[in-house]
Backbone atoms as SQL, in Angstrom:
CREATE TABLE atoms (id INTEGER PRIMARY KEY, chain TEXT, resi INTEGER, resn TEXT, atom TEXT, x REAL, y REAL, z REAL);
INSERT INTO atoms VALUES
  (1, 'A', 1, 'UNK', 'N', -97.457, -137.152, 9.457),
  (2, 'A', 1, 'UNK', 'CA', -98.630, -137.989, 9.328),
  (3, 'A', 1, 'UNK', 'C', -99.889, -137.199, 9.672),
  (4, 'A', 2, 'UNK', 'N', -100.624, -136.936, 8.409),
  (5, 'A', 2, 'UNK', 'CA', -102.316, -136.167, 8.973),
  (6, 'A', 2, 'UNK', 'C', -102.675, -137.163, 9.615),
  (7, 'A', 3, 'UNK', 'N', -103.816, -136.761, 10.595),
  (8, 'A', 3, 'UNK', 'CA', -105.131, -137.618, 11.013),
  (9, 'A', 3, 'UNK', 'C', -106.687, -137.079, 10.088),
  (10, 'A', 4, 'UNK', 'N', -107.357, -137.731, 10.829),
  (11, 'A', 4, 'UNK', 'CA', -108.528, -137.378, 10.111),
  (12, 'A', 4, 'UNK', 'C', -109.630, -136.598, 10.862),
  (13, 'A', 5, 'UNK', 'N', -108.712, -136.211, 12.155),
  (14, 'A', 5, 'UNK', 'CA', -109.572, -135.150, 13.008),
  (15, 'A', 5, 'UNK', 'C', -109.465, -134.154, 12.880),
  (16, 'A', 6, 'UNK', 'N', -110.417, -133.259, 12.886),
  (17, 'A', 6, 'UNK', 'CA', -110.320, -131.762, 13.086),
  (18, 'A', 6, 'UNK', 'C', -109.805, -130.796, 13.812),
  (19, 'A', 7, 'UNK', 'N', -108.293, -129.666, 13.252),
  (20, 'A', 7, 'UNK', 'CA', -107.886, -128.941, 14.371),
  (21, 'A', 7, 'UNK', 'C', -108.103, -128.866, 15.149),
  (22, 'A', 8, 'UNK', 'N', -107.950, -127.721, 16.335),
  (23, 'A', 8, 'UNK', 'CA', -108.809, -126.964, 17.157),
  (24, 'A', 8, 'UNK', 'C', -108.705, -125.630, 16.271),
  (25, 'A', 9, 'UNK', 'N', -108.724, -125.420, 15.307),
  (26, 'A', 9, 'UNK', 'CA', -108.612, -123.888, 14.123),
  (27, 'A', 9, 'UNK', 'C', -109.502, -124.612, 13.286),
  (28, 'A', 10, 'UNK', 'N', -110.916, -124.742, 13.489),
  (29, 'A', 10, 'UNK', 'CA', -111.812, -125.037, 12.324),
  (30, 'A', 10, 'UNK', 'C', -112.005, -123.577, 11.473),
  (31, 'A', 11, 'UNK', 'N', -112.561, -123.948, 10.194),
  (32, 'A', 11, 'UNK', 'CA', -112.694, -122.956, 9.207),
  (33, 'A', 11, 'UNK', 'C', -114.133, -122.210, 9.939),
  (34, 'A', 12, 'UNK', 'N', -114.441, -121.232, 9.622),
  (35, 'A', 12, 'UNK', 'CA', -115.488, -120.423, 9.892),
  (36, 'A', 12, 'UNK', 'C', -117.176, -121.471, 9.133),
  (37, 'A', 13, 'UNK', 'N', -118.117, -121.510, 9.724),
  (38, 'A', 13, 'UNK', 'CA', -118.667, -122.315, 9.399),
  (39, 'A', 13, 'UNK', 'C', -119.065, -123.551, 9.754),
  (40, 'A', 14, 'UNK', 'N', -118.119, -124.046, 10.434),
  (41, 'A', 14, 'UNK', 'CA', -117.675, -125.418, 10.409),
  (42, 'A', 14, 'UNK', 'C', -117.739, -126.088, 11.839),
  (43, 'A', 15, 'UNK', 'N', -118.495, -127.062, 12.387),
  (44, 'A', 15, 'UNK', 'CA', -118.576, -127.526, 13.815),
  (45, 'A', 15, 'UNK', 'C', -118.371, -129.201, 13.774),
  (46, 'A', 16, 'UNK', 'N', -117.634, -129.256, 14.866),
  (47, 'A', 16, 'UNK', 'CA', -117.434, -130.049, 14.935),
  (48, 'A', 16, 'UNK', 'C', -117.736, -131.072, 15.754),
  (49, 'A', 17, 'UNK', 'N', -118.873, -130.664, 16.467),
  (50, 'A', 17, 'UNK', 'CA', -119.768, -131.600, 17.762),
  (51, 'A', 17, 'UNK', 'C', -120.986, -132.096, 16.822),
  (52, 'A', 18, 'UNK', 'N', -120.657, -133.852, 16.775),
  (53, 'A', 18, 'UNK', 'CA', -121.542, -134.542, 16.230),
  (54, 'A', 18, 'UNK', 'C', -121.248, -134.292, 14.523),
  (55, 'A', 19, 'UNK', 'N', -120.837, -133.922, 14.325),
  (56, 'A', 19, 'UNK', 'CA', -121.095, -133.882, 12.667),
  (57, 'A', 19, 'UNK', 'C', -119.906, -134.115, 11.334),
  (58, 'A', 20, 'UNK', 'N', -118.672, -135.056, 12.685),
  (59, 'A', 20, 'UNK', 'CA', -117.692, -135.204, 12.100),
  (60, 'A', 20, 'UNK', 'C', -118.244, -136.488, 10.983),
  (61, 'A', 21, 'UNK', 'N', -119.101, -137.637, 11.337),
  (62, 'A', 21, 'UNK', 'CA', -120.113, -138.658, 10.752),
  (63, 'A', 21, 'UNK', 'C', -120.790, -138.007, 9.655),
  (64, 'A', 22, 'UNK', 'N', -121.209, -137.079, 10.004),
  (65, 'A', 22, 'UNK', 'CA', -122.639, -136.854, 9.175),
  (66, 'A', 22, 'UNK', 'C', -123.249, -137.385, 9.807),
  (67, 'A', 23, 'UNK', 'N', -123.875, -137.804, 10.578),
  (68, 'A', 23, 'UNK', 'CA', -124.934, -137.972, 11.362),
  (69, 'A', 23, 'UNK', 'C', -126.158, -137.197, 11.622),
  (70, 'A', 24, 'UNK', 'N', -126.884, -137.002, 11.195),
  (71, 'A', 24, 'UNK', 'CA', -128.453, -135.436, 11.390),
  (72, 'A', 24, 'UNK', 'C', -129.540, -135.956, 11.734),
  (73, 'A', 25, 'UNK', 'N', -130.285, -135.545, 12.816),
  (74, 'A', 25, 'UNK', 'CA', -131.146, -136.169, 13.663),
  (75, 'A', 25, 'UNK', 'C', -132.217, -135.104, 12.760),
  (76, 'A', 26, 'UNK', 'N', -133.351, -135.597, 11.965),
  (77, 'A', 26, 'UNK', 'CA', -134.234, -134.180, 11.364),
  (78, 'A', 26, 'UNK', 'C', -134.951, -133.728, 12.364),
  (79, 'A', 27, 'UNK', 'N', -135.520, -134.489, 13.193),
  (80, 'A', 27, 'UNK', 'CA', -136.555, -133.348, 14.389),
  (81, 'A', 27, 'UNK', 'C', -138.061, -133.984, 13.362),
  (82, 'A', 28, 'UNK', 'N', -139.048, -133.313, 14.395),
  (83, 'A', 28, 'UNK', 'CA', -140.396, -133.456, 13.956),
  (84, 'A', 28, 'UNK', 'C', -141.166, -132.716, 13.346),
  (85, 'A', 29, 'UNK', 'N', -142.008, -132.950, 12.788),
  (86, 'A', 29, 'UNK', 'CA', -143.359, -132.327, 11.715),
  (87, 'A', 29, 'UNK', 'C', -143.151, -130.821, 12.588),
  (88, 'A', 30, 'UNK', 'N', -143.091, -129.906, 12.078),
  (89, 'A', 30, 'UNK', 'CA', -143.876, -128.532, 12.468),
  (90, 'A', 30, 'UNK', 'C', -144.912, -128.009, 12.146),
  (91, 'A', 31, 'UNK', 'N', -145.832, -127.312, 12.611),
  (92, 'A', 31, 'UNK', 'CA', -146.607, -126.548, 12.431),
  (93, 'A', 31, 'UNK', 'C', -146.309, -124.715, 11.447),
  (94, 'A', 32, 'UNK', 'N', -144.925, -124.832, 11.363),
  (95, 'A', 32, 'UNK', 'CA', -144.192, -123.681, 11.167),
  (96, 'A', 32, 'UNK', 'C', -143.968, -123.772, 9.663),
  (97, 'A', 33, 'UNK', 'N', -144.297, -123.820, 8.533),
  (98, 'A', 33, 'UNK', 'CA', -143.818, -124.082, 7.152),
  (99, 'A', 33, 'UNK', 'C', -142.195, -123.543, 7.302),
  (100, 'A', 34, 'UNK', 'N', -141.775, -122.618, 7.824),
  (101, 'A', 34, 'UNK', 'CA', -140.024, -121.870, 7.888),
  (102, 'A', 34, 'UNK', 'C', -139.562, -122.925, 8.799),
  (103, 'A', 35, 'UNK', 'N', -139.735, -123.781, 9.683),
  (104, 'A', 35, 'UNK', 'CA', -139.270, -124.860, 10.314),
  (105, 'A', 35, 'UNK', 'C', -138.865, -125.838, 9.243),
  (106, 'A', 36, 'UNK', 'N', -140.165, -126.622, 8.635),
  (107, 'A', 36, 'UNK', 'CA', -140.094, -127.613, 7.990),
  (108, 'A', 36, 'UNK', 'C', -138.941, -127.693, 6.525),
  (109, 'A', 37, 'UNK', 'N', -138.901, -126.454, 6.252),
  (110, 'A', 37, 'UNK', 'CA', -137.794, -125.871, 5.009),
  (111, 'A', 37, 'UNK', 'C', -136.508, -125.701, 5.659),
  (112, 'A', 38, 'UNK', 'N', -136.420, -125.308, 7.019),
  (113, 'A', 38, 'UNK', 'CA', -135.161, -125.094, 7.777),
  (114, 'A', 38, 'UNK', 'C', -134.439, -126.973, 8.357),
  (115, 'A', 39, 'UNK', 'N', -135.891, -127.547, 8.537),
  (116, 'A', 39, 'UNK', 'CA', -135.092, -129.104, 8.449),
  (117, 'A', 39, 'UNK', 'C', -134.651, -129.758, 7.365),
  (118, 'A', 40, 'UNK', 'N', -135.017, -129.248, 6.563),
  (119, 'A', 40, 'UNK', 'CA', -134.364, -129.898, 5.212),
  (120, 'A', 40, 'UNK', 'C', -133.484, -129.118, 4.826),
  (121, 'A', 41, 'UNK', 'N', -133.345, -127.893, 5.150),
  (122, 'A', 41, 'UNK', 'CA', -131.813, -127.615, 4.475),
  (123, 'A', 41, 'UNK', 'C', -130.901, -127.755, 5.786),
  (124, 'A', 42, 'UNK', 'N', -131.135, -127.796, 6.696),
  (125, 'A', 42, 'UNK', 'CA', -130.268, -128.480, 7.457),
  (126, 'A', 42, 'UNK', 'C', -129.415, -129.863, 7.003),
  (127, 'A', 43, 'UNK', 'N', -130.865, -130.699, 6.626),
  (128, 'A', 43, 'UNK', 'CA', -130.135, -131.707, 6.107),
  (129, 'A', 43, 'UNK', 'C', -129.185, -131.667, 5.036),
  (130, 'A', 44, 'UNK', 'N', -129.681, -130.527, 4.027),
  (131, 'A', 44, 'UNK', 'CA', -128.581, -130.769, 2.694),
  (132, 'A', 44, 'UNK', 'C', -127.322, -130.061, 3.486),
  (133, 'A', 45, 'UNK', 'N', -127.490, -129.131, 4.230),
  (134, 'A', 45, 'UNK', 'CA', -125.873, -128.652, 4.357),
  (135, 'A', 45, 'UNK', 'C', -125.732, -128.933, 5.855),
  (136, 'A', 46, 'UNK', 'N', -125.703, -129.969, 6.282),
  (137, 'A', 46, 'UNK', 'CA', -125.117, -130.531, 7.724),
  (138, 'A', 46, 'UNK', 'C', -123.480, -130.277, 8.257),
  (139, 'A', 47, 'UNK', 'N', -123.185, -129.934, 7.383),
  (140, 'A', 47, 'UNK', 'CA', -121.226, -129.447, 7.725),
  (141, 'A', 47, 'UNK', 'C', -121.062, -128.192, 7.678),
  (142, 'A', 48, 'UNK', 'N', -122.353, -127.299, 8.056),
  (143, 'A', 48, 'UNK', 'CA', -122.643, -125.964, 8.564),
  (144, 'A', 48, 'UNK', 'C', -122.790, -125.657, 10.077),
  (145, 'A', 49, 'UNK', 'N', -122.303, -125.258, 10.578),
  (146, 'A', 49, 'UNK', 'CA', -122.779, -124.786, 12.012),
  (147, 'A', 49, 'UNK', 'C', -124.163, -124.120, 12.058),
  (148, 'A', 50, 'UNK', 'N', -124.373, -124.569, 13.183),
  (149, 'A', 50, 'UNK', 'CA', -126.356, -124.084, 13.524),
  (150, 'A', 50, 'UNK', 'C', -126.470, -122.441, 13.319),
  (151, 'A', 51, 'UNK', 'N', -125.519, -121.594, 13.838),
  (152, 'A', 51, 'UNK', 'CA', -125.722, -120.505, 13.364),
  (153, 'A', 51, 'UNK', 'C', -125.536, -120.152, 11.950),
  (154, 'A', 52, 'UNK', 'N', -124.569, -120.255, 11.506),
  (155, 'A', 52, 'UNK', 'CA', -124.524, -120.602, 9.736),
  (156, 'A', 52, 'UNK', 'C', -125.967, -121.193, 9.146),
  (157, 'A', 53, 'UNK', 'N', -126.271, -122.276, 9.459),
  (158, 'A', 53, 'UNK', 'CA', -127.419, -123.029, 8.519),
  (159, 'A', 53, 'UNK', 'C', -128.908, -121.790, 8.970),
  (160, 'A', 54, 'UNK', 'N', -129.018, -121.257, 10.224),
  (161, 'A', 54, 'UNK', 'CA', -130.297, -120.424, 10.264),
  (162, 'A', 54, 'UNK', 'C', -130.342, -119.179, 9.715),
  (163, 'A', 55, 'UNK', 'N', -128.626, -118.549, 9.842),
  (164, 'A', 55, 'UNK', 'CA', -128.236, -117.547, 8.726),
  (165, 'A', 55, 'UNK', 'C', -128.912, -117.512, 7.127),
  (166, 'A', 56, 'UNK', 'N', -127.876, -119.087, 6.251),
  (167, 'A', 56, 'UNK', 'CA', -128.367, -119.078, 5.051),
  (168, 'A', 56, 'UNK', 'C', -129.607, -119.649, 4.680),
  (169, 'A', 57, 'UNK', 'N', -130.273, -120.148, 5.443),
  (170, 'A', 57, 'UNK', 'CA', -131.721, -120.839, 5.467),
  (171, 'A', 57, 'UNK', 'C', -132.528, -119.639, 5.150),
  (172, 'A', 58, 'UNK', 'N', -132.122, -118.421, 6.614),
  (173, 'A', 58, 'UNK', 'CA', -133.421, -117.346, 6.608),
  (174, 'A', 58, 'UNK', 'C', -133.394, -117.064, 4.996),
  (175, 'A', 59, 'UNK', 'N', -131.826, -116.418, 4.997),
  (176, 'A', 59, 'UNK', 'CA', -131.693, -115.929, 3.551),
  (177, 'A', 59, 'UNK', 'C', -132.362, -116.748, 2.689),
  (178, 'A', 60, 'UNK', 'N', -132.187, -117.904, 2.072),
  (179, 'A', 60, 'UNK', 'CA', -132.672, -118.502, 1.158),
  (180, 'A', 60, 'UNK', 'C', -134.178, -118.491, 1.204),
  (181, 'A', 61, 'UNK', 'N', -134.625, -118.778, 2.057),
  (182, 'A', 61, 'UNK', 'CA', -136.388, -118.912, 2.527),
  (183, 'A', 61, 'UNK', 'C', -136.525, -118.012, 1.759),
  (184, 'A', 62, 'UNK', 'N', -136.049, -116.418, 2.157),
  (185, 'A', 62, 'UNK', 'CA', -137.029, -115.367, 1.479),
  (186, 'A', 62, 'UNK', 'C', -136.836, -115.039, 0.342),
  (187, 'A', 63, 'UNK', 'N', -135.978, -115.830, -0.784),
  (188, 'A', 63, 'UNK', 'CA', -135.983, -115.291, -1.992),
  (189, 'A', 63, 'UNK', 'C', -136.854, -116.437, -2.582),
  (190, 'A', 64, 'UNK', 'N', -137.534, -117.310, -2.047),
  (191, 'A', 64, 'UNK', 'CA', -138.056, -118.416, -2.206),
  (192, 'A', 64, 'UNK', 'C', -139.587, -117.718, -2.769),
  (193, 'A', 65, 'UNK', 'N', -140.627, -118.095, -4.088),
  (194, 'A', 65, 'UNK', 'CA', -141.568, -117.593, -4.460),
  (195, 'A', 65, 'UNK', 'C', -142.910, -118.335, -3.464),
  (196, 'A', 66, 'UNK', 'N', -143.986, -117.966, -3.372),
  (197, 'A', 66, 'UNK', 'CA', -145.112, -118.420, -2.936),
  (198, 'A', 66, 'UNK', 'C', -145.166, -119.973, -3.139),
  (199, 'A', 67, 'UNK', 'N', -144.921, -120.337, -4.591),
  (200, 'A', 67, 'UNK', 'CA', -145.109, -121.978, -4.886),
  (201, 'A', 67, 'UNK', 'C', -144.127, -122.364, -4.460),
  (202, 'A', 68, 'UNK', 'N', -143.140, -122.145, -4.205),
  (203, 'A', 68, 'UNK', 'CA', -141.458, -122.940, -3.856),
  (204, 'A', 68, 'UNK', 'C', -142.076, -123.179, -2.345),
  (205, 'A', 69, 'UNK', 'N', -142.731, -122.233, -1.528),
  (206, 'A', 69, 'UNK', 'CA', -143.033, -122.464, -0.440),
  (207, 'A', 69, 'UNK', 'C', -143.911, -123.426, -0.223),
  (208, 'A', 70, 'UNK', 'N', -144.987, -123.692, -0.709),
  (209, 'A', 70, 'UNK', 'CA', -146.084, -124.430, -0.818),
  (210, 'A', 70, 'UNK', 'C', -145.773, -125.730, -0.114),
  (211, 'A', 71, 'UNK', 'N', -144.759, -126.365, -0.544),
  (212, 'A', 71, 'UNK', 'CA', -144.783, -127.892, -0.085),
  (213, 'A', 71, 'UNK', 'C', -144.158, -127.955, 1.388),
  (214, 'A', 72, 'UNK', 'N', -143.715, -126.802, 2.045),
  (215, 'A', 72, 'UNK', 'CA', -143.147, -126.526, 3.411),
  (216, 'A', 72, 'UNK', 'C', -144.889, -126.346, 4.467),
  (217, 'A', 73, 'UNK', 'N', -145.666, -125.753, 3.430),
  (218, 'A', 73, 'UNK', 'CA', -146.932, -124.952, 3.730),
  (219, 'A', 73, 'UNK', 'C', -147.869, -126.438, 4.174),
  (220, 'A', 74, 'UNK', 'N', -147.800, -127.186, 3.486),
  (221, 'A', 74, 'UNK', 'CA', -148.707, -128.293, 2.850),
  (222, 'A', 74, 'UNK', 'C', -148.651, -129.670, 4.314),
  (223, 'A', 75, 'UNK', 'N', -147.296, -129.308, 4.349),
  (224, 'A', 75, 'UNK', 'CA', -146.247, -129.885, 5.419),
  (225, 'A', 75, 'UNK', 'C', -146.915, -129.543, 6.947),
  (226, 'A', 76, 'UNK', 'N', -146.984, -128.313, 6.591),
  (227, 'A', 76, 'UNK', 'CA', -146.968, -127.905, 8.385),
  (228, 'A', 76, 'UNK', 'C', -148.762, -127.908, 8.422),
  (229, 'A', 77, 'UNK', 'N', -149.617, -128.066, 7.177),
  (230, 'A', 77, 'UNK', 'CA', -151.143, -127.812, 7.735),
  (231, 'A', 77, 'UNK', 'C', -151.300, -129.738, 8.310),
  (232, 'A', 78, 'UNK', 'N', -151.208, -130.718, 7.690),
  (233, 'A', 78, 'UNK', 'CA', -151.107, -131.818, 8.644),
  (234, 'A', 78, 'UNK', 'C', -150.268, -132.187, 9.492),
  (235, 'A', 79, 'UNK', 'N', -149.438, -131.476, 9.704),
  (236, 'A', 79, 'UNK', 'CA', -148.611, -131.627, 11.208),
  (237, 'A', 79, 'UNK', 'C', -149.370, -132.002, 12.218),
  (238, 'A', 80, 'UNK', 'N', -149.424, -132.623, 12.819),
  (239, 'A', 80, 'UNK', 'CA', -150.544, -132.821, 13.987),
  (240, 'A', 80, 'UNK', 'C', -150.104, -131.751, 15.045),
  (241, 'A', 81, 'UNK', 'N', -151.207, -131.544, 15.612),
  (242, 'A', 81, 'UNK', 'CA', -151.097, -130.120, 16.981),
  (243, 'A', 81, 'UNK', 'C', -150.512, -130.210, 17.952),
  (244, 'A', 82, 'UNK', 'N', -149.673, -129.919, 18.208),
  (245, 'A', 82, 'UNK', 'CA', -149.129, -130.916, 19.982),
  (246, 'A', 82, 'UNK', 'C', -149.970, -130.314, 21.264),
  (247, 'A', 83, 'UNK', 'N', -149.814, -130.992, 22.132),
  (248, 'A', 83, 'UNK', 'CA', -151.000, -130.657, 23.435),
  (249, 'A', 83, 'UNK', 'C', -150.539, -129.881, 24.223),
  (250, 'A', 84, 'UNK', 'N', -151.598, -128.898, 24.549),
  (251, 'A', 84, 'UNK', 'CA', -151.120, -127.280, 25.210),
  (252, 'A', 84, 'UNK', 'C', -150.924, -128.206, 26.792),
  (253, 'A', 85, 'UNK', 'N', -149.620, -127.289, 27.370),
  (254, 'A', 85, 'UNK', 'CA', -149.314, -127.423, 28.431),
  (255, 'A', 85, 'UNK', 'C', -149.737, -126.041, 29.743),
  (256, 'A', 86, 'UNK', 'N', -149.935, -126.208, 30.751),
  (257, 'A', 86, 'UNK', 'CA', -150.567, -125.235, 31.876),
  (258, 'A', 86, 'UNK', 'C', -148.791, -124.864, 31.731),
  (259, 'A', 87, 'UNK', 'N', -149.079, -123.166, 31.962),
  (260, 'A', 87, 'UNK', 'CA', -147.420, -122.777, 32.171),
  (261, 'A', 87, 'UNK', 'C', -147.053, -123.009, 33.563),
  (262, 'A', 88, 'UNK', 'N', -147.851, -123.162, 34.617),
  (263, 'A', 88, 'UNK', 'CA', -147.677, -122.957, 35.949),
  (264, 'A', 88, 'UNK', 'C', -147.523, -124.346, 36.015),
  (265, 'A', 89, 'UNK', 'N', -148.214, -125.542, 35.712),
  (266, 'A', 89, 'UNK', 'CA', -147.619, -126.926, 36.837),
  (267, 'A', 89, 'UNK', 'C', -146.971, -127.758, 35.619),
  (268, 'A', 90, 'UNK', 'N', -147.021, -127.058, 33.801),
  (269, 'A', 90, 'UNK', 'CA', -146.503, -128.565, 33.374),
  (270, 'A', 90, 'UNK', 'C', -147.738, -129.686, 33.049),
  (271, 'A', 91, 'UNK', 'N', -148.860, -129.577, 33.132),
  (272, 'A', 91, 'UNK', 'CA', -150.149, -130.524, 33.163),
  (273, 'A', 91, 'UNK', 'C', -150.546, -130.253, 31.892),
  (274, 'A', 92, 'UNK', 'N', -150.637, -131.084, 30.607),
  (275, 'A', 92, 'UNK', 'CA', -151.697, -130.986, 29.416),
  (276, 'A', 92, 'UNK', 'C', -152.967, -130.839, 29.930),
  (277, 'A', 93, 'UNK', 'N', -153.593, -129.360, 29.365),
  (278, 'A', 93, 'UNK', 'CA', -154.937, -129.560, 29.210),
  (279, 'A', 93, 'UNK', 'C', -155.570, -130.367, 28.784),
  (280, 'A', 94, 'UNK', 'N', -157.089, -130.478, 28.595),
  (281, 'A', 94, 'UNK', 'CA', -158.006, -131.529, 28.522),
  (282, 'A', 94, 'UNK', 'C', -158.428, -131.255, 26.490),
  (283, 'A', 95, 'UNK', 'N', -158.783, -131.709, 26.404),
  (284, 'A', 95, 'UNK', 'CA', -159.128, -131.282, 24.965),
  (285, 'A', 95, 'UNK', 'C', -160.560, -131.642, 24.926),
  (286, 'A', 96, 'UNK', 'N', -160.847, -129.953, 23.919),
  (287, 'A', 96, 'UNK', 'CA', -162.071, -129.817, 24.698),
  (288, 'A', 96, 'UNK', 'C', -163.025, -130.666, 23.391),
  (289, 'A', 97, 'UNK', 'N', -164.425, -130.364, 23.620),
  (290, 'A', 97, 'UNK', 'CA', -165.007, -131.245, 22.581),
  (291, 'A', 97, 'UNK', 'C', -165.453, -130.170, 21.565),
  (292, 'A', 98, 'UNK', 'N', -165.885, -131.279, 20.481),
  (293, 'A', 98, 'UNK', 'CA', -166.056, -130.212, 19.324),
  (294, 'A', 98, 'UNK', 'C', -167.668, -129.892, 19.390),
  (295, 'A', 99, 'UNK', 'N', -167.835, -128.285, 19.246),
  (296, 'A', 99, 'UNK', 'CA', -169.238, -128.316, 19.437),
  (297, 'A', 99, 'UNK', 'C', -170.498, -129.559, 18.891),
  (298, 'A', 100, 'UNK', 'N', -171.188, -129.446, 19.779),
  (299, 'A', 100, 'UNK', 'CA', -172.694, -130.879, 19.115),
  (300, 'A', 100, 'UNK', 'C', -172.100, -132.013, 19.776),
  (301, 'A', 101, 'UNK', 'N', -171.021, -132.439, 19.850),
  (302, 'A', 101, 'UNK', 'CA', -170.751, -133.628, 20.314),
  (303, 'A', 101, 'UNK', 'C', -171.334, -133.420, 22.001),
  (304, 'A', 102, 'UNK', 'N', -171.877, -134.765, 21.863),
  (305, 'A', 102, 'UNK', 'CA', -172.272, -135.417, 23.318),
  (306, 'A', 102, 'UNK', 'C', -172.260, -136.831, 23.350),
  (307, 'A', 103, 'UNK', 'N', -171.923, -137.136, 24.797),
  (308, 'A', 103, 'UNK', 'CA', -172.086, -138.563, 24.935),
  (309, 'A', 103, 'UNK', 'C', -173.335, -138.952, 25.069),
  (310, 'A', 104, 'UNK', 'N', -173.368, -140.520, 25.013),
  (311, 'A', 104, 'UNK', 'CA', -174.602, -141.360, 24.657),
  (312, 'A', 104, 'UNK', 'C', -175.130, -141.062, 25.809),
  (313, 'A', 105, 'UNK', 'N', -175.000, -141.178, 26.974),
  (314, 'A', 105, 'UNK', 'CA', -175.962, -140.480, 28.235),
  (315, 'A', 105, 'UNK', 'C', -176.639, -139.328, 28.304),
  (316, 'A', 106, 'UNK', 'N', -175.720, -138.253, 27.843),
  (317, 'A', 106, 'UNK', 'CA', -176.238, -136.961, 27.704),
  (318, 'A', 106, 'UNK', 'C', -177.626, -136.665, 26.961),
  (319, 'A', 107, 'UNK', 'N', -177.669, -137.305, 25.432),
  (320, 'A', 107, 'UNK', 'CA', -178.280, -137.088, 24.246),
  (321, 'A', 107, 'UNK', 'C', -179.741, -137.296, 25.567),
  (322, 'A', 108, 'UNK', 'N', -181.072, -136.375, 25.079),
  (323, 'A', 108, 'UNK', 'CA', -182.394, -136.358, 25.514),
  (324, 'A', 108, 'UNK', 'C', -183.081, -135.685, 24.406),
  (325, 'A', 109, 'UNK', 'N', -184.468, -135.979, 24.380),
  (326, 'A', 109, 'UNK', 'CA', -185.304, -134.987, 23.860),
  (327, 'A', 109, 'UNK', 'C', -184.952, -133.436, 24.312),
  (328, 'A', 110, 'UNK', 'N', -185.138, -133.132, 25.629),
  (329, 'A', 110, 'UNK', 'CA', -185.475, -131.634, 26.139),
  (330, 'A', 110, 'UNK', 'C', -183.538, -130.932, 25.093),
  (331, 'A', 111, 'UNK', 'N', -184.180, -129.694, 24.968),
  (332, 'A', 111, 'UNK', 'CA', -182.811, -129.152, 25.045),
  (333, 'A', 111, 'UNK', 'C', -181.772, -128.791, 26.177),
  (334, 'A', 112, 'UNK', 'N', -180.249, -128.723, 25.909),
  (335, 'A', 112, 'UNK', 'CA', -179.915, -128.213, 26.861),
  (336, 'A', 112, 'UNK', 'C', -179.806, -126.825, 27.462),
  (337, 'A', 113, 'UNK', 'N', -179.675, -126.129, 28.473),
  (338, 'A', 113, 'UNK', 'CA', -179.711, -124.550, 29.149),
  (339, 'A', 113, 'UNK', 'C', -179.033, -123.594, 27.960),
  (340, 'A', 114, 'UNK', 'N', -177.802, -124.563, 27.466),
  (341, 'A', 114, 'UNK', 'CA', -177.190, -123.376, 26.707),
  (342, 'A', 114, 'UNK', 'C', -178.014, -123.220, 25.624),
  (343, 'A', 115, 'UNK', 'N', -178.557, -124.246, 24.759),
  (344, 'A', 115, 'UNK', 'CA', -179.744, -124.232, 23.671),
  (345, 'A', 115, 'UNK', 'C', -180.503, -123.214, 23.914),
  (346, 'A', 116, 'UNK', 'N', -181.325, -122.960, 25.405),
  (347, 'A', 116, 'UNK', 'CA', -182.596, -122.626, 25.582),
  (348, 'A', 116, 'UNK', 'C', -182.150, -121.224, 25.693),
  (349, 'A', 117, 'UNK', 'N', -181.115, -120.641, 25.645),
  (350, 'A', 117, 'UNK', 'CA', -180.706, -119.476, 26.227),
  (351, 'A', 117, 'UNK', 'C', -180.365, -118.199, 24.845),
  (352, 'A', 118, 'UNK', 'N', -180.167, -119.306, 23.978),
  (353, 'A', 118, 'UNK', 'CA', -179.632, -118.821, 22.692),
  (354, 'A', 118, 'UNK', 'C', -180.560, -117.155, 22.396),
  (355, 'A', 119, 'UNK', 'N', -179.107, -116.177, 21.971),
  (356, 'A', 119, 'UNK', 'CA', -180.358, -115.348, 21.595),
  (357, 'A', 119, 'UNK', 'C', -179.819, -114.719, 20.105),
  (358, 'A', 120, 'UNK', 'N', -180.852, -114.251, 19.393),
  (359, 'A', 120, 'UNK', 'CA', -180.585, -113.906, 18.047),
  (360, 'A', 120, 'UNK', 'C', -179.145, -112.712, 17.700),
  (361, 'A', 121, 'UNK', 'N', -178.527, -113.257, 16.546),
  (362, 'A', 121, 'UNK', 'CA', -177.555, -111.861, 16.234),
  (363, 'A', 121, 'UNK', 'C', -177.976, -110.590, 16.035),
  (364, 'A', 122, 'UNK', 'N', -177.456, -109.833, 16.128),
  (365, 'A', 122, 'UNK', 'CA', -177.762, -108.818, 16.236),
  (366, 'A', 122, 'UNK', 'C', -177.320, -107.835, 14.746),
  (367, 'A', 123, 'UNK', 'N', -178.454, -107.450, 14.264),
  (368, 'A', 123, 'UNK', 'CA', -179.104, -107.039, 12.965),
  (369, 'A', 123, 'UNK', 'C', -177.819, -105.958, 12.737),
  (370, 'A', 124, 'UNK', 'N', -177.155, -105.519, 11.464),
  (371, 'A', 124, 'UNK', 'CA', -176.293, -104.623, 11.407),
  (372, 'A', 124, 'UNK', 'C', -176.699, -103.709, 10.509),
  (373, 'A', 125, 'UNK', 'N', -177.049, -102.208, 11.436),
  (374, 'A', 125, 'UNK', 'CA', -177.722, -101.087, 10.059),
  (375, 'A', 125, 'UNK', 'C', -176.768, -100.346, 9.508);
């Protein structure tokens, strides 16, 4: 009588933690276009082991032309940024403001110090 579980002599390739289902968790947006192409072929070949799938992924990626890449590319420029962490305590930095912006208190006639300080580029002969 077979079962429908897997040896302990799996074929080369082949893992068997979590993926006896098919079950594939994709993960989130990257910033990485080679990420975002590496989660999707994860997904098509999920009955690959993680070392296997980053093996034939790399491979495949690079025979991949400029436009084949594009929609991995397209992918990772609206990825949203995730928030830098201090390496020492673990604390997200503050995010800083985008130059010109000020709050409604701030705004005055006079300029501010850094305004007044400004000094010209410097001419290139």
């Amino acid at each position: 009588p077979e079962s429908n579980h897997q040896s302990s002599t799996e074929k080369p390739g082949e893992s068997s933690k979590g993926r006896a289902n098919g079950a594939y968790n994709p993960g989130r947006k990257s910033r990485n276009p080679y990420l975002n192409f590496l989660r999707e072929f994860r997904r098509q070949n999920h009955h690959l082991s993680a070392v296997e799938v980053i093996r034939r992924g790399a491979a495949h990626w690079r025979q991949l032309t400029e436009e084949q890449k594009l929609p991995y590319v397209r992918i990772a420029f609206y990825a949203p940024m995730r928030p830098r962490r201090c390496p020492m305590c673990g604390m997200r930095y503050r995010m800083k403001r985008a130059p010109g912006a000020q709050s409604s208190a701030r705004k005055s006639s006079k300029p501010v110090k850094s305004q007044q300080m400004r000094m010209p580029p410097k001419k290139q002969h």
